[in-house]
ROMIDREN-767801 format. One record per residue: residue in one letter; x, y, z of N, C-alpha, C in turn; residue number from 0; chain. Coordinates in steps of 0.001 Angstrom, whole numbers, plus 500000, padded with zeros to 6 digits. Layout:
N
  aa     n_X     n_Y     n_Z    ca_X    ca_Y    ca_Z     c_X     c_Y     c_Z    i  ch
   A       X       Y       Z       X       Y       Z       X       Y       Z  NUM   A
...
This chain:
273
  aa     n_X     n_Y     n_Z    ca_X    ca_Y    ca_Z     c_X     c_Y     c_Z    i  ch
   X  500844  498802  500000  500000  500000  500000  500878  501246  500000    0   A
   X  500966  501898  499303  501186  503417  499038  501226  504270  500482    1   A
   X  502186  504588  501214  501822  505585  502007  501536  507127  501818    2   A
   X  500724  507528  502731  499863  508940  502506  501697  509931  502933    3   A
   X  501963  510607  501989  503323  511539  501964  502883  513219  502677    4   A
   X  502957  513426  503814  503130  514156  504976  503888  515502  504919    5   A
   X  503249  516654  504920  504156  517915  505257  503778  518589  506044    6   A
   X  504810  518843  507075  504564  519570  508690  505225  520765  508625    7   A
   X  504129  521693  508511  504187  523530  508784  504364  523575  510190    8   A
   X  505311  524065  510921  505599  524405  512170  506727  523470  513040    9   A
   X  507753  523604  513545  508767  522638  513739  508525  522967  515686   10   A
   X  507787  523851  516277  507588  523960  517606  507228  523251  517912   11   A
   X  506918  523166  519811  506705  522041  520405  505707  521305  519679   12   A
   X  504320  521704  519626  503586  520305  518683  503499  520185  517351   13   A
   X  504242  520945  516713  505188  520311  515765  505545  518909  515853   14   A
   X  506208  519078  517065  507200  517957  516661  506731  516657  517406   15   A
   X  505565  516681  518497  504383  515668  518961  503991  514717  517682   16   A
   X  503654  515875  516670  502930  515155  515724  503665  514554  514930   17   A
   X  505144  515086  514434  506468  514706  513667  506762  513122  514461   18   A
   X  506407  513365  515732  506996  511567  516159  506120  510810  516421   19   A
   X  505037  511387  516600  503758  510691  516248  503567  509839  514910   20   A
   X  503730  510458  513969  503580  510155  512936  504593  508814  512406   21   A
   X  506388  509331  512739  507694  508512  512532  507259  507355  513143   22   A
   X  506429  507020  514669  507319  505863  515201  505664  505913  515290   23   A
   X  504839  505780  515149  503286  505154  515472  502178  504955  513597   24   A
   X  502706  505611  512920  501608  505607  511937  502725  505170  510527   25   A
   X  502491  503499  510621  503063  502828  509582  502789  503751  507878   26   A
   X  501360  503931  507730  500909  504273  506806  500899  505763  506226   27   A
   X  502296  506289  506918  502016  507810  506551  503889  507760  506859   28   A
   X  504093  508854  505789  505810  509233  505815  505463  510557  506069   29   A
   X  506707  511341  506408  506855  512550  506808  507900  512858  505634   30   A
   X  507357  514020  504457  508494  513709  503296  509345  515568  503531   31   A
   X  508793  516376  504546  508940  517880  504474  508530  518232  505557   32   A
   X  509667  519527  506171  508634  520064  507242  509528  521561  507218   33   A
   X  509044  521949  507887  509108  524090  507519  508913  524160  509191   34   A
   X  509442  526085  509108  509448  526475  510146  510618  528043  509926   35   A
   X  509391  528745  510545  510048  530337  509993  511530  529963  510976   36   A
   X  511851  529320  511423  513209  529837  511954  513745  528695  511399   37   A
   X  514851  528432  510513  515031  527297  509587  516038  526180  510197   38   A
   X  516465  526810  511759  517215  525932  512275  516162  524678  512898   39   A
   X  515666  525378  513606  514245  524141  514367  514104  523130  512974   40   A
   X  514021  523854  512130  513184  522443  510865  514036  521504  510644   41   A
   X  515251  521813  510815  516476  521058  510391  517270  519904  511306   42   A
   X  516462  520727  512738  516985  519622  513998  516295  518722  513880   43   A
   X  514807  519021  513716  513825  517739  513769  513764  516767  512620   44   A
   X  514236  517481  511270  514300  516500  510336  515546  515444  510483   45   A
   X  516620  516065  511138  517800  515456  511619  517421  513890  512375   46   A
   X  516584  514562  513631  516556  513926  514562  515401  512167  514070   47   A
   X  514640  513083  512923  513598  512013  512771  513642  511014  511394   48   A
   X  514789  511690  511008  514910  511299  509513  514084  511615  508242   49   A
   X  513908  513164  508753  512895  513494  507645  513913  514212  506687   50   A
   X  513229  514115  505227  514478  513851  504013  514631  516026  503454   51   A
   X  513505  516509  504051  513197  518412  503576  513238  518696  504124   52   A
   X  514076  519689  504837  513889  520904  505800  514049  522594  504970   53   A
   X  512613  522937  505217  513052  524235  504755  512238  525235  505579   54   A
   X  512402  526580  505074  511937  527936  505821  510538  528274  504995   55   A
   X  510101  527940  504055  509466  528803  503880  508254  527648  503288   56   A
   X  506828  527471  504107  506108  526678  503548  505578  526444  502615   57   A
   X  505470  527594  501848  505226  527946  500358  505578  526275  499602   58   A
   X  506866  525811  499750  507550  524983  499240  506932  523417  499449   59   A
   X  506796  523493  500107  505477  522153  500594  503963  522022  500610   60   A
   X  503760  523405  499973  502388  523340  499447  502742  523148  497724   61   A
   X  503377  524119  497423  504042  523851  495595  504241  522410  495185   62   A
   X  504655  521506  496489  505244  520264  496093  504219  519844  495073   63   A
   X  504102  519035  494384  502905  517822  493794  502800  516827  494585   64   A
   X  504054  516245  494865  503995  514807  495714  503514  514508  497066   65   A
   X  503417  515818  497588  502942  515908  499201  501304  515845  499166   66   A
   X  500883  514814  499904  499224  514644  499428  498304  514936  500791   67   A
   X  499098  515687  502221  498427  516200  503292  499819  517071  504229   68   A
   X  498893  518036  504589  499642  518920  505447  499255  519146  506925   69   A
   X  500053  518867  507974  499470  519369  509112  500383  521006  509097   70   A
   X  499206  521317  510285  499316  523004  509912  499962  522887  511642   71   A
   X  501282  522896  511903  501090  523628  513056  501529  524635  513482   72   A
   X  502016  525390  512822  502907  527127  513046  501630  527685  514203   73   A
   X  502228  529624  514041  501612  529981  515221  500159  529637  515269   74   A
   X  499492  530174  516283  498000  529960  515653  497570  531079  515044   75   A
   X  497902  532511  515037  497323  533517  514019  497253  533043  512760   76   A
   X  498476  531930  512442  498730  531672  510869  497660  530657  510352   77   A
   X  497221  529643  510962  496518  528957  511182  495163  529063  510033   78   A
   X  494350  529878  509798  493373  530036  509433  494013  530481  507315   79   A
   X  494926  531053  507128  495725  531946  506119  496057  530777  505976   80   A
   X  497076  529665  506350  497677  528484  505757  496729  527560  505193   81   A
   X  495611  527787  505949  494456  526214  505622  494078  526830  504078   82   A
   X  494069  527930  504124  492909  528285  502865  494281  528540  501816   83   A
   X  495286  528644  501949  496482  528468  501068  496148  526794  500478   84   A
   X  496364  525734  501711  496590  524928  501748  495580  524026  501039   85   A
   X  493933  524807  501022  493263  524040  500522  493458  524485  498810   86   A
   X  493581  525550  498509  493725  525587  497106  494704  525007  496289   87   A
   X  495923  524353  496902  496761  523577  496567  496671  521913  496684   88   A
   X  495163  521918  496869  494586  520643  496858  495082  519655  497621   89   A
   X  495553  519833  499080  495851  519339  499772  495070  518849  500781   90   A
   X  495307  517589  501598  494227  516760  502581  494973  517914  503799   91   A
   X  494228  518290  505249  494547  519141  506081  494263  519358  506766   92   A
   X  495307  518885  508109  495085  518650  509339  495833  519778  510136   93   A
   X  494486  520533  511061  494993  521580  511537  495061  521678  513059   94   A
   X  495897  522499  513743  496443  522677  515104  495206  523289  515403   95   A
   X  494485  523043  517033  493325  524450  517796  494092  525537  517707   96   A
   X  493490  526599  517761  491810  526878  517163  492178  527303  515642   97   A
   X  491481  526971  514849  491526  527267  513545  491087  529071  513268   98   A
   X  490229  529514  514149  490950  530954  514363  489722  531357  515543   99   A
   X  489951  532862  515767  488759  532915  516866  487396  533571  516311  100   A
   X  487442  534031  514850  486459  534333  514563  485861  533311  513378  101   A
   X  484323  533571  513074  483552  532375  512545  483664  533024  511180  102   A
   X  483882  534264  510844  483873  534567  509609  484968  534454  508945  103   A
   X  486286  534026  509883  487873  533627  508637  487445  531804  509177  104   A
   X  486678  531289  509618  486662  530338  509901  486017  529779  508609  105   A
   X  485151  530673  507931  484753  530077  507170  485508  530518  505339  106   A
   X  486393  531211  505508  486839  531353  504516  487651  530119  504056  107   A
   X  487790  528733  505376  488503  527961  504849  487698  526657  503910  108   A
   X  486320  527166  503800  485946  526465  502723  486491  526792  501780  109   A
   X  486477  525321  500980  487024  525070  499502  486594  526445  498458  110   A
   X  486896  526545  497647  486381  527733  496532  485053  526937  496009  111   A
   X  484370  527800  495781  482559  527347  495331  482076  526905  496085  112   A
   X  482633  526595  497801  481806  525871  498169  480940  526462  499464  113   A
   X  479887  526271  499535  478803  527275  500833  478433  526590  501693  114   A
   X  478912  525231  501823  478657  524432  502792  479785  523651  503411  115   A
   X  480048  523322  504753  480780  522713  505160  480977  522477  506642  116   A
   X  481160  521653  507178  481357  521337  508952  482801  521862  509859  117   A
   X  482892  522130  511063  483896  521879  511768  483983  521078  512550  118   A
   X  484822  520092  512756  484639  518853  513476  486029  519460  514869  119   A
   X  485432  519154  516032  485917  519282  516919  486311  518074  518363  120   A
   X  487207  517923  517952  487553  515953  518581  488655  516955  520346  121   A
   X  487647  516242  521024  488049  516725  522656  488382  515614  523815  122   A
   X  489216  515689  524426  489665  514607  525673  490530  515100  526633  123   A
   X  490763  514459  527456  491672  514928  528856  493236  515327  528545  124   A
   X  494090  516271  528684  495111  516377  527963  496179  515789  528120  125   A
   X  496894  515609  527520  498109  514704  527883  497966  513104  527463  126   A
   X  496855  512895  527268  496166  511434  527309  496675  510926  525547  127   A
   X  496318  511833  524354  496229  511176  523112  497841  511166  522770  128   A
   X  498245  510453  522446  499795  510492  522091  499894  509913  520595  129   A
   X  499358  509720  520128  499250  508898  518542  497628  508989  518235  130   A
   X  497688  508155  516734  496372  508478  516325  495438  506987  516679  131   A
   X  496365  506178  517135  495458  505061  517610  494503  505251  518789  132   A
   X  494846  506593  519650  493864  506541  520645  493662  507706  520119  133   A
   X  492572  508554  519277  492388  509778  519028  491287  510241  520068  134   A
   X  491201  511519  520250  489861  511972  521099  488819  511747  520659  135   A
   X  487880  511670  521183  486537  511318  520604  485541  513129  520224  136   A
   X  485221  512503  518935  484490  513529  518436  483295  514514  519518  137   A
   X  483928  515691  519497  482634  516453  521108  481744  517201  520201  138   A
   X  482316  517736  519127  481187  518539  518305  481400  518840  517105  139   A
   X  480333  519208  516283  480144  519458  514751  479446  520513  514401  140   A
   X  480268  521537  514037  479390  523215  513856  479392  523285  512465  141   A
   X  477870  523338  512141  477916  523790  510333  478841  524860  510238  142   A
   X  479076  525209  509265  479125  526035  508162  478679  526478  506796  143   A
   X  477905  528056  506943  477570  527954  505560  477475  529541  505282  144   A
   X  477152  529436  504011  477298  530776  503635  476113  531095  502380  145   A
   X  475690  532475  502337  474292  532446  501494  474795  533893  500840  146   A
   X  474263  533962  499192  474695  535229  498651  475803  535006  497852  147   A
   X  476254  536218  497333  477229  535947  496584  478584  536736  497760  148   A
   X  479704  536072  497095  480443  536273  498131  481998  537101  497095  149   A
   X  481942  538161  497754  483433  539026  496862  484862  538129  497333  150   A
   X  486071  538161  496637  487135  537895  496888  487545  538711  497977  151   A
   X  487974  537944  499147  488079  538976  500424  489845  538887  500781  152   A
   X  490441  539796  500908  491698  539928  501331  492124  539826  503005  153   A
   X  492842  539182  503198  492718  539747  504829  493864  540505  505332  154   A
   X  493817  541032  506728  495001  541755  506482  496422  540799  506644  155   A
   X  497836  541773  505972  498690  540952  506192  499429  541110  507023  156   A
   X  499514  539946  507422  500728  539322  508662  501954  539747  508290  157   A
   X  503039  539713  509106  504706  539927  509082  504983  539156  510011  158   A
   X  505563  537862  509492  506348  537116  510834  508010  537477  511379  159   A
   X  508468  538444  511870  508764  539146  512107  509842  538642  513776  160   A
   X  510263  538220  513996  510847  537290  515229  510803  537949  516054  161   A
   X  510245  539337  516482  509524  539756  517921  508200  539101  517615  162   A
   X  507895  539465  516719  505691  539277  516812  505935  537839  516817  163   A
   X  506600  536809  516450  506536  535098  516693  506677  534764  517798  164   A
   X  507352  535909  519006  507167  535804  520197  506166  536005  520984  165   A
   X  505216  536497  520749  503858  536470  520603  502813  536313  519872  166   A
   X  501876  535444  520289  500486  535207  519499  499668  536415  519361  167   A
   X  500034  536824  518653  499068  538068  518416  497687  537851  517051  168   A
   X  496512  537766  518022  495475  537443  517064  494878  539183  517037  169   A
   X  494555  539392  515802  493833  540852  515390  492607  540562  515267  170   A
   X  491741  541055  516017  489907  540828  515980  489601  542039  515094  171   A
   X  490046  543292  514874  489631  544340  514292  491008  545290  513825  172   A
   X  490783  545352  512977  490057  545018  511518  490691  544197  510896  173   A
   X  489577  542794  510706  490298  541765  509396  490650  541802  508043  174   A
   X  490097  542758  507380  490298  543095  505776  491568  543752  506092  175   A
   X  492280  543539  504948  493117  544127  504225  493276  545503  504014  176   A
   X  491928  546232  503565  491841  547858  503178  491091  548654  504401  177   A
   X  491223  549570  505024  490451  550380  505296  489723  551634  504481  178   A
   X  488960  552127  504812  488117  553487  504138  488708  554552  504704  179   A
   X  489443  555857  504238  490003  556774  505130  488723  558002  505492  180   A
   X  489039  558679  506396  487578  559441  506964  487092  558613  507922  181   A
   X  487067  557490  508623  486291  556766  509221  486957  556323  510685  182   A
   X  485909  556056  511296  486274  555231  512965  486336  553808  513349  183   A
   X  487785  553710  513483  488228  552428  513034  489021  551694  514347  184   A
   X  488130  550878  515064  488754  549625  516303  489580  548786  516026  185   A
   X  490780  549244  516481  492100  548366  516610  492076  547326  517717  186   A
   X  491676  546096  518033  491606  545248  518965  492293  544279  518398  187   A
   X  493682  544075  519762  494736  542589  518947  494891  541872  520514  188   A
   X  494060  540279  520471  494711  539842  521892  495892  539466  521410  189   A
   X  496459  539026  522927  498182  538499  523148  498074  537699  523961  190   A
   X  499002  536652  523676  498658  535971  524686  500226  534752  524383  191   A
   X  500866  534104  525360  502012  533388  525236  501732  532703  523914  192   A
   X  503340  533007  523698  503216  531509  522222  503812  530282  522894  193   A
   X  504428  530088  523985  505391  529190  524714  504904  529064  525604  194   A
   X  503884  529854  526434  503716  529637  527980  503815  530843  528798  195   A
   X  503233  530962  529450  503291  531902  530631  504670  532158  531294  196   A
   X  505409  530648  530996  506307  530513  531993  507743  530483  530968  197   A
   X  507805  531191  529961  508550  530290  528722  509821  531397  528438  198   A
   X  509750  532698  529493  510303  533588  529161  510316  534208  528293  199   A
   X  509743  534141  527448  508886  534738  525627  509006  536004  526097  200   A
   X  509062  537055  527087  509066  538440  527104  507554  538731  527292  201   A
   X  506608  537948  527638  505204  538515  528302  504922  538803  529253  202   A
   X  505718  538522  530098  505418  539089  531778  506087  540039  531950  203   A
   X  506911  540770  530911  507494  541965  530394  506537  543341  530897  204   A
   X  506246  544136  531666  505532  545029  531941  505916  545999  530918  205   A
   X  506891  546411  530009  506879  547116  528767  506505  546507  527764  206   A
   X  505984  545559  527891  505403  545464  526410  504491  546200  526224  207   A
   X  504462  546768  524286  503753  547844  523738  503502  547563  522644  208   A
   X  501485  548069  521973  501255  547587  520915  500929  549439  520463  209   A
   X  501138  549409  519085  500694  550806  518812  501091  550670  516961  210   A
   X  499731  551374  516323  499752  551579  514924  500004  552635  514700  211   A
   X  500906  552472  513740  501560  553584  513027  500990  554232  511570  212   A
   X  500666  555250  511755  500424  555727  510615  500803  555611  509196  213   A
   X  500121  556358  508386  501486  556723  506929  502577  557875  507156  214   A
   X  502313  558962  507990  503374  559731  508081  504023  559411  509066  215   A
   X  504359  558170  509720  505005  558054  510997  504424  558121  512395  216   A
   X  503136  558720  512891  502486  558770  513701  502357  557712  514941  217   A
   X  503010  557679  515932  502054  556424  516467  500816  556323  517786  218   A
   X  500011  555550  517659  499096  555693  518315  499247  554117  519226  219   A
   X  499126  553962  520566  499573  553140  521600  498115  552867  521518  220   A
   X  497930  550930  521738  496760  550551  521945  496515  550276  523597  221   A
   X  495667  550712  524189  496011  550350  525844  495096  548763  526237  222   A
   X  495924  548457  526994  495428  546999  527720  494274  547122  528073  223   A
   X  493402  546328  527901  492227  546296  528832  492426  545983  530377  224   A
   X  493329  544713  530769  493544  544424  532151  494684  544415  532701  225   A
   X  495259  545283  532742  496944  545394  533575  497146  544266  534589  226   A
   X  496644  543920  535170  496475  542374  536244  496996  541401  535357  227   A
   X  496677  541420  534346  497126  540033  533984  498564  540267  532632  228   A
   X  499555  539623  532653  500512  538716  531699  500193  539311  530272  229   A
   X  499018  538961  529696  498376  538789  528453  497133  539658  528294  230   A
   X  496541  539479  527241  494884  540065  527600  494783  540859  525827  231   A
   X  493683  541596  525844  493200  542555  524485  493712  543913  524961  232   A
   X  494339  544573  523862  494879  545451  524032  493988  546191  522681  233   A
   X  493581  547677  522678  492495  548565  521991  492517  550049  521260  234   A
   X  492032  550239  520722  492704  551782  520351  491224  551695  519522  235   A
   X  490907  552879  519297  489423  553690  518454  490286  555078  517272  236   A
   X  490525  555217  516779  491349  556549  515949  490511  556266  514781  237   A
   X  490397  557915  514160  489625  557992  512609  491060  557911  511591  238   A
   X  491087  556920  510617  491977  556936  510330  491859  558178  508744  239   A
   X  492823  558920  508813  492401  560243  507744  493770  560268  506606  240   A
   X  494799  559713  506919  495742  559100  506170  495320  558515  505147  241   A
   X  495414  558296  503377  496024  557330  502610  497287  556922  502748  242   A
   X  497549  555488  502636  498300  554405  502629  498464  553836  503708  243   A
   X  499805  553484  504270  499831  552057  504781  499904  552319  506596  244   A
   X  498918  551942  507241  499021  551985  508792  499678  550188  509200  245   A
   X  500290  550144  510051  501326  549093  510339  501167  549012  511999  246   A
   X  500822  547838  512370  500479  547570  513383  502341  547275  514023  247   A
   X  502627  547577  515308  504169  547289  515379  503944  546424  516854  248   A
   X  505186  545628  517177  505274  545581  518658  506492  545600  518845  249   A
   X  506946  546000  520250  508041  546262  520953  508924  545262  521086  250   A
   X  509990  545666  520904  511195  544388  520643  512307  544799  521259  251   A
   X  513688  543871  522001  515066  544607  521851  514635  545364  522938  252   A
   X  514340  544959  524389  513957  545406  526088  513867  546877  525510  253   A
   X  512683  547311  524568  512078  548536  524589  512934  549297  523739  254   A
   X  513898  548926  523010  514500  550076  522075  514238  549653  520250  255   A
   X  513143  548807  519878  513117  548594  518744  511832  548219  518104  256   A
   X  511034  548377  517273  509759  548520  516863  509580  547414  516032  257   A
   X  508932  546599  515933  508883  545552  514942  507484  544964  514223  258   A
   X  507392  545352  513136  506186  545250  512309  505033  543629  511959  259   A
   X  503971  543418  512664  503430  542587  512529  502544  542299  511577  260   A
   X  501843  543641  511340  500303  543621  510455  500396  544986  509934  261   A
   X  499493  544703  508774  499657  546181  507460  498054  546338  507005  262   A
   X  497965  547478  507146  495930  547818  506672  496455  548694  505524  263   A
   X  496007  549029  504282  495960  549840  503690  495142  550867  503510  264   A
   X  494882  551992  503759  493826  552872  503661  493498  553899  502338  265   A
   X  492725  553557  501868  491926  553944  500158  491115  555153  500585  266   A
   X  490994  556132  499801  489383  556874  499583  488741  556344  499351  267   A
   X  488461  554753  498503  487064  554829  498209  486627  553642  498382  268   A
   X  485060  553000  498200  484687  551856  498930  485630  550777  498641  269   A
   X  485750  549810  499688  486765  549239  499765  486089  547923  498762  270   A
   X  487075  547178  497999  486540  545811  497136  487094  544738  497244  271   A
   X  487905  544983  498631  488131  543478  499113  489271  543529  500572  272   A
């Protein structure tokens, strides 16, 4: 029998759960590629596991032909952007929680043409599943669907950027790509460990700082909602009156260096995607 040929986006810790999961428990599946924005991690684990590709940039393991499923496990912001890469490259695709936190990029990861589709959500005690012979048992199944005609939607873009990979930074507002200039526009990005609370990642950092930058340089500081805690949603309300590019940044380099995560573009006129 033909084994199912395997490419693993993300070389971090469950990355690499699933990388030996796969090597030493699932006869019927090879591991032929695996990626990881920092190109050393991809290279230890392919080392370590005998996987035959290590590269940086996943692009390359979706391009493959021969690769016939991808697990997705990079950060989780990326998560939702890789699947719908991943599905147009006609790939089978198995993704890391949560596939994102909102229901409307949740559903952009339907196939193209398609207005219908499920999320299957498989739940158990943690620590417990170690391979796919004992998988969790299925807890729930949320339609998906969609009615109308639907425009080509852009979302905004990411910068993986090796401060912002130090944090999970998910953007709730605004998901498109373009903004309208003249208008009142909610900047809301949670944060929250990519490693752990405890992982030294620079989150229990009391300077950490989120703030969008204008087109002429401007910056505007988003403030925390809960100073008590590590992590949390951090917010800002500004009319944005600028054309071109506002750039979401975070603080890098114990407070002396700015580092670019996310890019909105701002148009005069109605926005078309």
């Amino acid at each position: 029998m033909q084994k199912l040929r395997v490419g693993i986006i993300g070389a971090g810790r469950i990355g690499q759960v699933h990388a030996k999961s796969i090597t030493y428990h699932i006869p019927q599946a090879e591991i032929v590629a695996i990626s990881d924005l920092f190109p050393e991690n991809a290279q230890k684990v392919a080392d370590d596991l005998g996987i035959p590709k290590a590269v940086q940039d996943y692009h390359e393991i979706l391009n493959d032909p021969t690769v016939d499923a991808v697990l997705i496990c990079s950060s989780t912001d990326t998560h939702a952007d890789i699947a719908v890469e991943a599905a147009k490259a006609g790939k089978h695709i198995f993704c890391e929680k949560p596939v994102d936190l909102t229901v409307a990029k949740i559903k952009a990861v339907l196939p193209e043409k398609e207005s219908v589709g499920v999320l299957q959500i498989f739940a158990g005690p943690k620590g417990l599943q170690k391979h796919f012979d004992n998988i969790h048992e299925l807890a729930i199944v949320i339609p998906l669907s969609h009615e109308g005609t639907s425009k080509p939607t852009k979302f905004v873009q990411r910068f993986p950027t090796v401060q912002s990979q130090k944090n999970d930074l998910y953007i709730i507002k605004p998901q498109t790509s373009k903004i309208v200039a003249n208008n009142m526009y909610n900047f809301e990005i949670e944060q929250y460990p990519s490693k752990g609370l405890n992982s030294g990642s620079g989150l229990m950092n009391q300077d950490f700082k989120l703030v969008i930058e204008s087109p002429s340089g401007k910056y505007f500081k988003l403030n925390k909602e809960d100073n008590s805690k590590p992590y949390g949603l951090y917010s800002l309300n500004i009319k944005c009156q600028e054309l071109g590019l506002y750039r979401g940044l975070v603080i890098g380099d114990s407070g002396t260096s700015w580092y670019v995560f996310a890019q909105w573009e701002c148009i005069g006129s109605t926005v078309a995607n």
